[in-house]
C-alpha positions as a printed Julia matrix, in Angstrom:
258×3 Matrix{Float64}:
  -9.3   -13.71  -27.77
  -9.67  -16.22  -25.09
  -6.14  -17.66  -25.63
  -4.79  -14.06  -25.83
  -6.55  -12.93  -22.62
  -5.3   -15.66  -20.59
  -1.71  -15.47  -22.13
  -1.66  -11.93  -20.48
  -2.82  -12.76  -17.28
  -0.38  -15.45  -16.63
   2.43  -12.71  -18.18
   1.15  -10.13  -15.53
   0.95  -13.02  -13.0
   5.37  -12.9   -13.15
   5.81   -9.25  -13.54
   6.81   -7.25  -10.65
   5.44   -4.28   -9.34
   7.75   -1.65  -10.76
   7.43   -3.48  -14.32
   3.82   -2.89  -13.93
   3.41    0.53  -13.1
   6.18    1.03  -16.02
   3.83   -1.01  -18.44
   1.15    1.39  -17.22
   2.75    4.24  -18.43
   3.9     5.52  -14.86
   7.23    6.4   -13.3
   8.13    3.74  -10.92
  11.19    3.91   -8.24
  11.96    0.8    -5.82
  13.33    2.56   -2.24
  14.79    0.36    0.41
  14.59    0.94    4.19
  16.19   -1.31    7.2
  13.77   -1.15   10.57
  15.37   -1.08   13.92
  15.23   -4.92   14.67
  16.84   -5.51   11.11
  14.09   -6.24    8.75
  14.8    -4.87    5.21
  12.05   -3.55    3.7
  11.26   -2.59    0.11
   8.63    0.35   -1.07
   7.63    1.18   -4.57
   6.79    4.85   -5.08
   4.36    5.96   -8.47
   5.22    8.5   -10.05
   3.36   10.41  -13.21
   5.79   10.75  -16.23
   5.43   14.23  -16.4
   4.42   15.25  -12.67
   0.98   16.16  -13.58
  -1.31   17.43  -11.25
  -5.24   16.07  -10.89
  -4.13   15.41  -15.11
  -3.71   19.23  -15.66
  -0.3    19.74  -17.5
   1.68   22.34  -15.05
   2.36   24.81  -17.99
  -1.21   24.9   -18.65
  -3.41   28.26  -18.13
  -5.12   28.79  -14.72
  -8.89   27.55  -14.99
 -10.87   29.67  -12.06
 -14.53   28.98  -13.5
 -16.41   27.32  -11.07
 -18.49   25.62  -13.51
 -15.52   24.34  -15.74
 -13.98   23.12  -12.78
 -16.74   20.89  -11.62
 -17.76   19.72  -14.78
 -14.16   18.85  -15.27
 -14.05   16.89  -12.38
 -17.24   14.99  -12.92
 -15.36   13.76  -16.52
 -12.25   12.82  -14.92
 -14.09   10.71  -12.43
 -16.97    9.61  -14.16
 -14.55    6.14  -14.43
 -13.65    5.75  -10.88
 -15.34    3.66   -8.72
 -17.82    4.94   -5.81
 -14.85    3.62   -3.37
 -11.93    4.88   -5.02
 -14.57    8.18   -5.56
 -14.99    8.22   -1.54
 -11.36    8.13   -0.58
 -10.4    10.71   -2.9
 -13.41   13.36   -1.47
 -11.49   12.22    1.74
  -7.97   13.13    1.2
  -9.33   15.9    -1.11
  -7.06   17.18   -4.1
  -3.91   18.38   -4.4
  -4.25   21.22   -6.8
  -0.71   22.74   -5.77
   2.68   21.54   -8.02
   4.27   21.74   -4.79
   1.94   20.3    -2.27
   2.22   16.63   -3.58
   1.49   14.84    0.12
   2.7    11.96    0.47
   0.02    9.01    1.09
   1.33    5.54    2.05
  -0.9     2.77    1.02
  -0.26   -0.51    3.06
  -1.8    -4.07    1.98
  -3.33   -7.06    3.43
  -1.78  -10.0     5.1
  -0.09  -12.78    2.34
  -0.43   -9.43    0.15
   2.18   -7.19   -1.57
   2.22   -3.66   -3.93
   1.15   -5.33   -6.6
  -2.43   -5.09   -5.31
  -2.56   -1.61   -5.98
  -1.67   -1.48   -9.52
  -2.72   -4.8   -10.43
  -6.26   -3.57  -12.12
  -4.46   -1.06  -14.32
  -5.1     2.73  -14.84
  -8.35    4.74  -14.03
  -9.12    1.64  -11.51
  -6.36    1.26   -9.2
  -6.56    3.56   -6.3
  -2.28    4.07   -6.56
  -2.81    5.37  -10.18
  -5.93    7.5    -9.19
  -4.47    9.23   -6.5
  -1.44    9.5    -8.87
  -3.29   11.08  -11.1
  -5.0    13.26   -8.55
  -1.7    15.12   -7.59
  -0.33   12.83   -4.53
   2.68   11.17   -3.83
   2.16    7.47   -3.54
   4.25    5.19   -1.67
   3.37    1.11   -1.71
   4.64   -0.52    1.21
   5.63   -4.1     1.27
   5.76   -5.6     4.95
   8.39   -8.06    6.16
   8.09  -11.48    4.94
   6.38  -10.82    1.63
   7.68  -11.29   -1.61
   9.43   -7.52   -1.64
  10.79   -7.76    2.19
  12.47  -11.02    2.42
  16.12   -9.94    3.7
  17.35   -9.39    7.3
  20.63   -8.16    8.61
  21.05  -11.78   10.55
  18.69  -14.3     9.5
  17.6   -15.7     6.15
  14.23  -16.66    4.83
  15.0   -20.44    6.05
  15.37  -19.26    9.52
  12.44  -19.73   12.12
  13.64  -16.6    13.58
  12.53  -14.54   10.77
   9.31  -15.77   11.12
   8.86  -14.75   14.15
   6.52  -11.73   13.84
   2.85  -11.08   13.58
   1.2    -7.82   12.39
   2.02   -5.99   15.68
   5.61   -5.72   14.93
   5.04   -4.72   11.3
   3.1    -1.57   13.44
   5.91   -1.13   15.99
   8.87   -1.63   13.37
   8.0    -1.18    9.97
   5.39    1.65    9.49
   7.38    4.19   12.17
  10.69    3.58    9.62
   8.48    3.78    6.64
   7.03    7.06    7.42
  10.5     8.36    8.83
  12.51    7.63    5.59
   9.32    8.82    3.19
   9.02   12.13    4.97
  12.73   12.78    5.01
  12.86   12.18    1.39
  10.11   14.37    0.43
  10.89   17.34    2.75
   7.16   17.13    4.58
   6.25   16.71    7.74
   3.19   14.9     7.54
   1.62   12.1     5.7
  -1.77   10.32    4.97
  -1.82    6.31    5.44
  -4.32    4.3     3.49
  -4.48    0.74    5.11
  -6.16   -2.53    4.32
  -7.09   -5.32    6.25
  -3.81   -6.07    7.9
  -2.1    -2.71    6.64
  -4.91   -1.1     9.07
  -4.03   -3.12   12.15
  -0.66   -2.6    12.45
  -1.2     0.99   12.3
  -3.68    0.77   14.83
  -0.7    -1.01   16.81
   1.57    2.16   16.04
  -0.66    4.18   17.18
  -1.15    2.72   20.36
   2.27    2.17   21.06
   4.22    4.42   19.57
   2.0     7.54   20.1
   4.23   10.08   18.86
   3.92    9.14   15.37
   0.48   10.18   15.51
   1.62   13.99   14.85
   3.0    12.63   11.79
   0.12   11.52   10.07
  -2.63   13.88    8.74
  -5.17   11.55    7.86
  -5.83    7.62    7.87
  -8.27    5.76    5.77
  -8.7     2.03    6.91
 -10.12   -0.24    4.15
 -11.66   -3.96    5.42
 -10.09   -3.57    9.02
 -10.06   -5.81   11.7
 -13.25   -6.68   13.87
 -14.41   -9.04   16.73
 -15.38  -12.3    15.39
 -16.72  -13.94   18.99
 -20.06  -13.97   17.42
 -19.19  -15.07   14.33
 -21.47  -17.91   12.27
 -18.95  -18.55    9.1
 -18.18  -22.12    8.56
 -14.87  -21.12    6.64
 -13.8   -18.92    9.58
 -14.26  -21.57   12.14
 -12.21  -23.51    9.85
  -9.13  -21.45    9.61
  -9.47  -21.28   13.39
  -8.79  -25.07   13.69
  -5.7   -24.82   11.49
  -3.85  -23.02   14.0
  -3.05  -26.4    15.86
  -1.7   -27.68   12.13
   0.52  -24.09   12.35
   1.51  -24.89   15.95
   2.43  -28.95   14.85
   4.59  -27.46   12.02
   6.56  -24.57   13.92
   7.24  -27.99   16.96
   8.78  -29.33   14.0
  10.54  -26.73   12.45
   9.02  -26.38    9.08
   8.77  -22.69    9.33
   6.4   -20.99    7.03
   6.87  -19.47    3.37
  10.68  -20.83    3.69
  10.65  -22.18   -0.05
């Protein structure tokens, strides 16, 4: 069992995201998008093989019973986790076959989709909400194993490199959100971001203020904080290394190149 268990981890380890959700028994589609300075960018939208709706079959009879409702609810959920349980009372439920928002879900820094579908069905928040009648988009920010192509510059290139989370805000989420809403005929949106994913759409927000209209709702999961007063001995670390970062870029050995 042992052998076995490790021989699928290390399978799942070199699948890709689209193989996954496929293996999962989901719909997967790979979109590509180009942002303004050039970055191409590649998304990976779930869908549910037969469009279900919060895992009611859409030729099945209306259910307007209160009480069968709810308790039919609490047995969907009952396998959920109290997080993945909080962010869908957040969003709420689409219960409509043709009100399937859109919700983006963005990841953390040295992150990709995978994260979202990694954990499998019934536990990873992409398949719940999925399940739960959404449209789910996985975003894959420049640099990452997805979003390694630019009009002018290849991975080798310092220039590609040369970006931190605030132009993923500026760049990447405003063409993400254009090219998902014109594809799915809404106008808005919800945006689930984590850890980095939330920062840069703090940084959209700030500086690009008209994309606010655009967005009905935002969940941000781990986000950024002030760490002046910070006592961790492995965050002071990482602090150091940025003089080992600034030593390699004099030198031009330019990061994730290989």
């Amino acid at each position: 069992m042992g052998n076995a268990t490790d021989a699928t981890i290390q399978d799942e380890a070199h699948t890709t995201t689209p193989e996954l959700i496929k293996a999962h028994g989901y719909v997967a589609e790979t979109h590509q998008i180009c942002t303004e300075d050039g970055y191409y960018l590649t998304m990976h939208r779930v869908l549910s093989p037969n469009d279900r709706v919060s895992s009611v079959p859409l030729n099945a009879d209306t259910i307007t019973d209160p009480a069968v409702i709810d308790n039919k609810n609490s047995e969907d959920r009952k396998s959920i986790s109290p997080d993945c349980h909080r962010i869908l009372e957040t969003l709420g439920c689409c219960t409509s076959p043709g009100s399937k928002l859109p919700v983006i879900i963005s990841h953390g820094v040295l992150s990709s989709s995978a994260d979202w579908v990694l954990l499998g069905p019934d536990k990873s928040i992409a398949y719940i909400l999925c399940d739960n009648g959404f449209d789910v988009w996985l975003t894959n920010a420049r640099g990452n194993t997805y979003s390694k192509s630019h009009k002018h510059y290849s991975i080798k290139d310092k220039e590609f490199w040369n970006f931190s989370w605030h132009e993923i805000g500026y760049y990447d989420l405003p063409a993400t959100i254009d090219y998902i809403l014109e594809k799915t005929g809404h106008s808005k949106l919800y945006y689930i971001g984590h850890s980095q994913g939330a920062n840069a759409f703090y940084v959209m927000g700030s500086e690009r203020p008209e994309y606010n209209a655009k967005v009905k709702g935002m969940i941000s999961l781990a986000p950024a904080a002030f760490l002046g007063n910070q006592r961790s001995p492995l965050l002071k670390f990482i602090a150091k290394c940025y003089s080992i970062i600034d030593v390699m870029q004099r030198f031009a050995v330019n990061l994730f190149s290989r």
